[in-house]
N, C-alpha and C positions, 0 to 999 in steps of 0.2 A: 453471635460471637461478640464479646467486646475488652476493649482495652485496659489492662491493669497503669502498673506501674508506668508512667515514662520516661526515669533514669535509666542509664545504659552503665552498667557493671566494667568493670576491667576484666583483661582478659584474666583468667582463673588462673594462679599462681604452677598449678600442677597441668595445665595446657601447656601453659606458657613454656616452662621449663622440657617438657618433650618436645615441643616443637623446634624452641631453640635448637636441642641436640641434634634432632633427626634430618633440619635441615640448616646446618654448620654451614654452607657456602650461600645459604640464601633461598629467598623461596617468596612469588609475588605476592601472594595473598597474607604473608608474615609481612612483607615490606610496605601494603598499601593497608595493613590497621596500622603499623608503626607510623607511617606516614599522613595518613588520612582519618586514622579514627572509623568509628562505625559507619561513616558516612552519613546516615539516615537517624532520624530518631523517630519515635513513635509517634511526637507529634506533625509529623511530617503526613501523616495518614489519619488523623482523626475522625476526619469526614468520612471514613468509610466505612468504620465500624458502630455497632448501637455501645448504650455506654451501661447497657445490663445483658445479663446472660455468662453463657461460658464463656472464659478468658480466651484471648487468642493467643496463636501462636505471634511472638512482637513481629508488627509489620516490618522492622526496618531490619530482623533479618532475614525475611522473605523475599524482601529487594534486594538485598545482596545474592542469597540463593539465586534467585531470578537470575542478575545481571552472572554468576558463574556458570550455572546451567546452560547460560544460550553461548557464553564464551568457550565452553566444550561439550557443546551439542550432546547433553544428556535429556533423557526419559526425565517424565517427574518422577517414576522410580528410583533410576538411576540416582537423579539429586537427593533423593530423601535417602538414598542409602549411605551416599556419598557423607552426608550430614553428621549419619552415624560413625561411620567409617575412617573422615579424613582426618589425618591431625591438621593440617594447614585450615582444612574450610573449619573445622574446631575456632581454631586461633580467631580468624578472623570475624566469626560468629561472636565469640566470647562463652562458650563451653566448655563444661566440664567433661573432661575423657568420658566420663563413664554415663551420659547425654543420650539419652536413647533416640533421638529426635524427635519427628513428626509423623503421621499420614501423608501418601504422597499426594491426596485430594488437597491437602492442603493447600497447592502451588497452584492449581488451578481455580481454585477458588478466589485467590490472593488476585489472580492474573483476572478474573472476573470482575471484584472488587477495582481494580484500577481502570477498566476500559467502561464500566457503569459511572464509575465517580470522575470522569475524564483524566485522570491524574496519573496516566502513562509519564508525561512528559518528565514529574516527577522524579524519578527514577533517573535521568540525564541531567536536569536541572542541576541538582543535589552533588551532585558527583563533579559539575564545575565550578558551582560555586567552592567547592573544600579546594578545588586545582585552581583557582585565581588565588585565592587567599596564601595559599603556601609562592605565588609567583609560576607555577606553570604554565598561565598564558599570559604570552604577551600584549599590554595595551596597546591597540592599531597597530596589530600584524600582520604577518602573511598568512592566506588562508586557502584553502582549493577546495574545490566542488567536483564529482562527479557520480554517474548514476551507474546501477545497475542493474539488470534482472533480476524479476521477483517472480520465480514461478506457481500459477495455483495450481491449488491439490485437487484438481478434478482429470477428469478421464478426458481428452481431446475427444469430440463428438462431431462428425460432420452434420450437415445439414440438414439432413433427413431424422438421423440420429436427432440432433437439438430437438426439433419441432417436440418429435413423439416422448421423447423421454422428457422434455418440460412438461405436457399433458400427464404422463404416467407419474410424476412428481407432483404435478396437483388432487391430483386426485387420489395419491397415496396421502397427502396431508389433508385435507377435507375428508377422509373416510377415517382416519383416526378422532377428526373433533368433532362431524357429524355423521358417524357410520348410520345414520337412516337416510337422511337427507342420500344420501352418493346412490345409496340401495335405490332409492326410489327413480331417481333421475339417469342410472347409469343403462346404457344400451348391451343389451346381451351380448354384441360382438368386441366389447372394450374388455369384458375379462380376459379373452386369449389375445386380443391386440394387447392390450397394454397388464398381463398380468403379469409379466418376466422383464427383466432389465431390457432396455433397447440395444441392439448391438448389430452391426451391419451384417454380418455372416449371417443372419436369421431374416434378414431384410430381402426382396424380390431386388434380380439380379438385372434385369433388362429394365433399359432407359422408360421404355414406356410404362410399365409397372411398377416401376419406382415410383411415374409422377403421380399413377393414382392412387400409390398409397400416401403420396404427398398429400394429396387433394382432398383425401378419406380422411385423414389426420386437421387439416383445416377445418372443413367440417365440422369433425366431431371437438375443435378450441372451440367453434364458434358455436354449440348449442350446447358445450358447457358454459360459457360466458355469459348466453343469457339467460339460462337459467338462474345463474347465480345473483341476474340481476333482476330476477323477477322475484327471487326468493326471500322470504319473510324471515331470514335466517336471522338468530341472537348471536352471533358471532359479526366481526367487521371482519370479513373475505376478504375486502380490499387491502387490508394490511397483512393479508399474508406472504408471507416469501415466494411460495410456489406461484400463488395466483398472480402476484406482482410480475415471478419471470415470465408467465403465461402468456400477460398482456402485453407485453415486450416481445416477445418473439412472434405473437398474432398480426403487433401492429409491423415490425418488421419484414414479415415473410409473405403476409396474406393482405388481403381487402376482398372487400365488397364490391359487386360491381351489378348495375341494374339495367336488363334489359329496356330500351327508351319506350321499344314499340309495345309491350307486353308490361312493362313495370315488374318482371319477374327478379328479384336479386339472388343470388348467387356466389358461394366463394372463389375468388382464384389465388391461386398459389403464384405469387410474384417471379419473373425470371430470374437469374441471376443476376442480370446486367441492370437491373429496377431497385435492386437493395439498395435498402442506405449504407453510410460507410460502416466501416467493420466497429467503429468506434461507440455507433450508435446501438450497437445488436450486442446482446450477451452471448458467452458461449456456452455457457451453464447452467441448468437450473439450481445447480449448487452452492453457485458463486455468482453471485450476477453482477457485483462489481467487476469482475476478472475482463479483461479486454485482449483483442487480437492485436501485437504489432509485427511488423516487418521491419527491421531494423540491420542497416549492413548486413543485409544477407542473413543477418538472424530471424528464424520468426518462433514465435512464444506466444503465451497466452497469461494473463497476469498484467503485473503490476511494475512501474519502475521504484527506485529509495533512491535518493539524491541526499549521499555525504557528505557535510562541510567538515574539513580537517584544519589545523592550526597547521603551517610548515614552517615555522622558524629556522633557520641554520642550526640555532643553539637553543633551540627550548625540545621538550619531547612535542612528538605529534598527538593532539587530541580530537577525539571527534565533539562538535560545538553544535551540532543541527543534523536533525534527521526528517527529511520530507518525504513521505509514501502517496505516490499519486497511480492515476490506472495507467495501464500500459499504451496508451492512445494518447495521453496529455504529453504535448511535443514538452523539453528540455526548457526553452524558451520561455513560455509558460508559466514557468516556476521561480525565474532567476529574480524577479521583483520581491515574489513573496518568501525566498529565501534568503535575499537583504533583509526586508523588512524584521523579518524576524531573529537575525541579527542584532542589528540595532536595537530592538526593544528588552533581548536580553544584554543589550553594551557591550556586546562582542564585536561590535562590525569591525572588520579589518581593513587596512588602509592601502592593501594590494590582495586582489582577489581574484586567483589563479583558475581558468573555467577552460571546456575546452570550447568549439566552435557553436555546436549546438547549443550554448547556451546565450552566444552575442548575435544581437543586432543594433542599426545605432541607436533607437529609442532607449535600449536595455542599457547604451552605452554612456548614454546623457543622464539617463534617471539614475545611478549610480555616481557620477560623478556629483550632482546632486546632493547625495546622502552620503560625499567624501568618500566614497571608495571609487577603486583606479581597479576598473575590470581587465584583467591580460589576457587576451585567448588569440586565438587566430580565427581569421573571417572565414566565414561558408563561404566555397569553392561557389563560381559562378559556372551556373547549370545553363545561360541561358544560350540558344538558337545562335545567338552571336560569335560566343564562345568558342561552341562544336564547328566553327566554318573559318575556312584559312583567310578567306579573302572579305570577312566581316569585318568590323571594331565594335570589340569588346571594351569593356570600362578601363581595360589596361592601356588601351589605345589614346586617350582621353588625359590631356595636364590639368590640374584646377589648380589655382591658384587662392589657397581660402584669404588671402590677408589682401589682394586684390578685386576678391569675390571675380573672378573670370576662369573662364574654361576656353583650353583650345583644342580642337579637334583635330584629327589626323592629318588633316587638309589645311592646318595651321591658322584654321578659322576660329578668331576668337569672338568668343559670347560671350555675354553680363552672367555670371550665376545668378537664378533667379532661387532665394530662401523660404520656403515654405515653412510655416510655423506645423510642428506636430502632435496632434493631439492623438 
């Protein structure tokens, strides 16, 4: 595919004039081309396309598509019909009624092209810079942060589940790119263990049977592993997905353990209480970035998105930063490198509205710093202290900072001693 022309046309006189009619009291996608223009141009995307071959569909209104589509949750069908179909997404396209569109491959393609060529961010970039320029955001505003659940699209798998169906996932993708190799190396009792999806109702019911098919399943990771790592294969194993979540839930679940008096080794299947945190284990061979949290009594599997909005009184609210981390990476965490990146696009705000999860004081010093005034309220004190009527807690406690002293409950005062923090 590659890029023609990259002028962007008015909108077509006989759009234009339907749309007007049909939507007399107003309509968004009529108001943000009147207001903002195509947003995007084609050179906005150069880098992604070759500069011979068949023309493409113009990127910059597949980023508009794009950014409609996910604004009401359509199929790429849905969008590529819609294309044909709307008069507003017409308008704001710049189309003529009678505009047949696209293929809906297209969108996904498009959405390929941007996470290869890194140039997601694009696509939000673009869309603030047109909203400074007209004044919609304010220079050193109000701004607020916060996150929410992402959930993956995999199937919840307990533990037993995991093990086998990561094995049944490797060895589904190594029989496709080396169907001899798997033939030669696979054990007659793997096609009925692992010939069908793993699913617990087909799984042994009792504790003790459970564990040795736990044990069976270890096993047979660890004499595919080494086979794979004895093997003179033209392929790199190590880079494959499957095999990567393999080795991840081998090294999580299982080990080697050798008898001292005998030198015999042997696998064992880890207890429960021996795992590492949930943070460090996938829970998919599907998804192996996807993480376990427990969060206020919510728990999920996935991912968190941390929003930074504009809240002015009197400006509209827009969103300025979007951060997608795993579901494990605490709030905290983020709030440095969601300043930072602030700043570097010259948005940082000069009051920046977070809720607790996201302060502590280091967080609270490096932001002042970088002139922004963090407002949240402090994490609730958990400690031992706290929970007991007749302790002192930090509330119990006067400091005095411009005297550097503290007095204790018992009216005993101390020198505050200042730690420098790194």
């Amino acid at each position: 595919m590659s890029l023609t022309s990259s002028s962007i046309p008015p909108v077509p006189n006989q759009t234009a004039r339907v749309a007007k009619a049909a939507f007399s009291k107003g309509n968004p996608y009529l108001t943000l081309r009147d207001r903002l223009g195509p947003i995007f141009s084609n050179c906005d995307f150069v880098g992604l396309f070759s500069h011979t071959g068949q023309p493409a569909v113009p990127p910059w209104q597949l980023a508009l598509v794009t950014l409609m589509q996910f604004r009401e949750n359509l199929s790429d069908r849905q969008a590529a019909d819609a294309v044909r179909a709307r008069i507003d997404w017409k308008y704001l396209l710049g189309l003529e009624l009678t505009d047949s569109g696209f293929d809906f491959s297209v969108l996904s393609e498009f959405r390929q092209r941007l996470i290869a060529g890194d140039a997601e961010h694009l696509l939000l970039e673009r869309l603030l810079e047109n909203c400074r320029r007209l004044g919609l955001i304010k220079a050193r505003g109000k701004q607020r942060t916060d996150s929410t659940r992402v959930l993956a699209s995999i199937r919840v798998l307990n533990r037993l589940e995991l093990v086998a169906e990561t094995l049944r996932a490797a060895l589904n993708e190594l029989a496709t790119i080396v169907p001899d190799w798997v033939r030669d190396v696979a054990l007659e009792t793997w096609y009925k263990r692992y010939g069908s999806r793993i699913e617990d109702s087909r799984l042994p019911e009792s504790t003790t049977e459970r564990d040795v098919y736990a044990q069976t399943v270890g096993e047979d990771i660890d004499y595919l592993l080494e086979c794979l790592k004895e093997s003179n294969l033209s392929i790199n194993w190590r880079e494959l997905p499957s095999v990567i979540a393999l080795q991840l839930v081998w090294q999580r679940h299982y080990e080697i353990i050798t008898n001292e008096a005998t030198g015999f080794q042997q696998v064992r299947c880890k207890p429960k209480r021996e795992l590492a945190r949930a943070a460090e284990g996938i829970e998919s061979p599907y998804d192996i970035e996807a993480r376990y949290r427990s969060r206020y009594g919510v728990c999920w599997t996935g991912y968190m998105v941390h929003l930074s909005e504009t809240c002015d009184d009197d400006q509209c609210h827009l969103i300025t930063h979007v951060m997608t981390t795993t579901a494990a990476v605490h709030e905290a965490h983020c709030t440095q490198d969601i300043h930072q990146a602030l700043v570097d696009k010259n948005l940082q705000p000069e009051e920046h509205f977070v809720d607790s999860a996201y302060v502590d004081a280091q967080l609270l010093v490096a932001a002042q710093k970088q002139g922004i005034t963090m407002v949240g309220p402090t994490r609730p004190d958990v400690s031992w202290q706290a929970r007991t009527d007749e302790a002192f807690d930090l509330t119990r406690f006067d400091v005095d900072w411009q005297q550097q002293k503290v007095t204790c409950p018992q009216r005993e005062r101390n020198k505050l001693l200042c730690l420098a923090l790194h």
